[in-house]
Every structure is written in C-alpha cells, then in structure tokens.
N, C-alpha and C positions, 0 to 999 in steps of 0.2 A: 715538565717531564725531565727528568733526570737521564743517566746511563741505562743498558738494562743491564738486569741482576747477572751479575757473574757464575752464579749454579742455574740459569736459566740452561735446560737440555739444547741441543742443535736444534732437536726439532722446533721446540719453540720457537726460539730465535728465527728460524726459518719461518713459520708463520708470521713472525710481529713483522719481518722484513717484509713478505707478502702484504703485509694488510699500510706496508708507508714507512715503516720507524727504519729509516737510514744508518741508524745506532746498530742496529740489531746487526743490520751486515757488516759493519766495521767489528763488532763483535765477533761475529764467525767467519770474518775471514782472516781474524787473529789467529782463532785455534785452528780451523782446518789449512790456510793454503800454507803456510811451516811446512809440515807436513807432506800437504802434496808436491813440492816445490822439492825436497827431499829425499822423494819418491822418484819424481822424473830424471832428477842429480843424477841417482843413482843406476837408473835404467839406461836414461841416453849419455850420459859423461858429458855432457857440452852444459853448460847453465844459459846460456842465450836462449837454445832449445827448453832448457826446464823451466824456465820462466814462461816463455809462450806458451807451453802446453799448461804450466799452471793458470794462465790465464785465462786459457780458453775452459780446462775446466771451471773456473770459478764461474767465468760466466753461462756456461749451460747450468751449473747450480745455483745460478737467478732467474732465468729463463724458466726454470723447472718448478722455480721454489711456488708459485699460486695452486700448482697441482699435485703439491707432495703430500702425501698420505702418509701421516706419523705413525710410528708402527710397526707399520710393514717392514721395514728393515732400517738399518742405522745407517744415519745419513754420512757418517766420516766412510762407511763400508762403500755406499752408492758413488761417493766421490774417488775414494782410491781406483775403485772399477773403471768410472770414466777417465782418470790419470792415465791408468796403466793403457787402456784401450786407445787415448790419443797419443802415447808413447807410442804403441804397436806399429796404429797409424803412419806417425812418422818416420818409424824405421823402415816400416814396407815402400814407404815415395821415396826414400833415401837410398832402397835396393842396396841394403851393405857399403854404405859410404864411410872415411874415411872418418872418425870421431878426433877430435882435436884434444886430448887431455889435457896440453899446455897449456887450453883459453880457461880453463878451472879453475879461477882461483882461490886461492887458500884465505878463510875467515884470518881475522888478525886476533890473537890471543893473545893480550900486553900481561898478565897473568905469570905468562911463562917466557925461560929466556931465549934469546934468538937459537942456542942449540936445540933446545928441546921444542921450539918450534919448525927448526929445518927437523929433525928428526920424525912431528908430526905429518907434517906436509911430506916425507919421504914414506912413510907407509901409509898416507892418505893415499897418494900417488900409487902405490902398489897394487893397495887393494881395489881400487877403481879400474887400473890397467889389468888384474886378473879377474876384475868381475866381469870387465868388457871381453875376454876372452871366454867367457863361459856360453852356452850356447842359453839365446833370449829367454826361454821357458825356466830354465835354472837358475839366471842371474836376477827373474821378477820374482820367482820364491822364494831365492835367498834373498834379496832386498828389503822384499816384505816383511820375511820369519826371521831374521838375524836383526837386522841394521833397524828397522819400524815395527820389529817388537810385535808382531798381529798373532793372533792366535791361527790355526791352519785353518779350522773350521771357515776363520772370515777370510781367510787367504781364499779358499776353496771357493767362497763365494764373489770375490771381488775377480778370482782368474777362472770362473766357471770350470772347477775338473775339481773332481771325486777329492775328500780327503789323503786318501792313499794314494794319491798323484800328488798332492802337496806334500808329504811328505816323502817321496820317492825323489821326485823333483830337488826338496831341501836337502836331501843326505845327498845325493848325487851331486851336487854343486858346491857342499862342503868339501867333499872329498878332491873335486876338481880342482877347487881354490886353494885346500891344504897343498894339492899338488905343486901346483902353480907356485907360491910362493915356498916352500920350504927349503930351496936354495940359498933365499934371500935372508935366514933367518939373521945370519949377522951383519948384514949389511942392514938389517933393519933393526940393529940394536938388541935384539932380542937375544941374547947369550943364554948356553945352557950351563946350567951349575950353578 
C-alpha cells in the first residue's frame, strides 16, 4: 500500500481513515488543520490558544469521522464550524480576558530582508490588534470572508445567520477596521502618491 492519492476528496480520505489507513489522516490533516489553525490565529490572537483549539477540532473530526455521511455537507465547512464554535467557547470561559498579542509570533520569511520583514510583522501586528478590537461577530466574518477567502454562503453556514447577516456582519467590520487603522497609514508604509 502506498500514500493515498492526492485528488482523493475529504470525504474520502475521511472514510479510508474510518475504515484503518493511518495515511489517510496524515493526509487531511495536511490540508485541513493550516487552515483551521488560521482560523483560530485569527479569532483568538494568542497561537497557544489556536493550536489547542486546533487540536481539539481535529480531534472531534476523528471521533466523527465512522459516522460522517458524505454529501451532506463539506467536510472543510463542518470543521471551520467546530473551530469557530470552540473559539466562541473559549472566549465566553475567558469572560473578555486580556489577549497577549506579543506571544504571536511572526513566521520567519528569509525570502525577504530584515526591513521588509519588521515592516510585515508591523501591519501583521496592526491588523490583528484592530481585528481584536472589532466586536467577536464581525471579526469571525471578516476572518473568514477576507483573510480564509470562504464564500458567504459557506460563512453563513459555518456561523449559522442568514446570508445577509454575513454580509452586513463583513461590510460593518470592514468599515470598523478601515477606521481603526487609517491613521496608521504611514507608519505602516503605506504612502499616498
């Protein structure tokens, strides 16, 4: 037995994993925990936090995986859901606790040079300290619509409200984040002209 096939869907892989091939979940939890690991970065600002809750998703989507009915809905969508909900979770036990963005640390990009990497990590730093300012409904739909790229429909589905709640939700939190930073345009390099 070999790897499995790399165009094998979620679903599948999610069955072979049910049925013993150990390959199969090293497989998807290539493509999905990125992702939701990503997701959480961006909701709670702490990665200690995003890594647990990534974890813990991943493992309810092994726990789940003998009973998952393909089909029914896409499995990257069912796992965003449970992300965002054990995010929520944590933030309600946390009662508005104090998010450390300093423990964040920044990927290393040897790519580029130390300026244009302090200059990253300086509007990484921004945008995360203005997404933490947005209030939690606005900063999971912009997270999800801007930053993870979902389409609303699957936003709609992963944050159970109406399309036209995701999208009310996304313009509203654009607009608060334009706010939010538009001071900082040059201090964040961003010059007009």
């Amino acid at each position: 037995m070999g790897e499995p096939d790399p165009t094998l869907s979620d679903d599948a892989l999610l069955v072979l994993y049910a049925n013993g091939d150990g390959r199969a979940a090293q497989e998807l939890t290539g493509r999905l925990a990125p992702r939701c690991l990503g997701v959480a970065m961006r909701v709670l600002g702490n990665r200690a936090e995003a890594e647990d809750v990534t974890q813990e998703a991943m493992m309810r989507l092994w726990r789940m995986g003998p009973n998952w009915q393909p089909g029914q809905a896409q499995l990257s969508t069912w796992l965003y859901r449970v992300t965002m909900n054990l995010c929520i979770d944590l933030k309600r036990r946390q009662k508005g606790g104090y998010v450390d963005l300093d423990a964040v640390p920044e990927p290393e990009d040897t790519a580029r040079s130390a300026a244009e990497q302090i200059q990253d990590g300086t509007r990484h730093d921004a945008l995360q300290a203005a997404l933490m300012q947005l209030p939690e409904r606005q900063r999971q739909a912009v997270v999800l619509r801007h930053i993870e790229e979902l389409a609303n429909p699957e936003i709609a589905g992963i944050m159970d409200i109406s399309i036209e709640a995701v999208e009310s939700l996304t313009a509203r939190g654009k607009r608060a984040l334009a706010a939010v930073l538009a001071n900082k345009r040059q201090e964040l390099g961003y010059n007009d002209g």
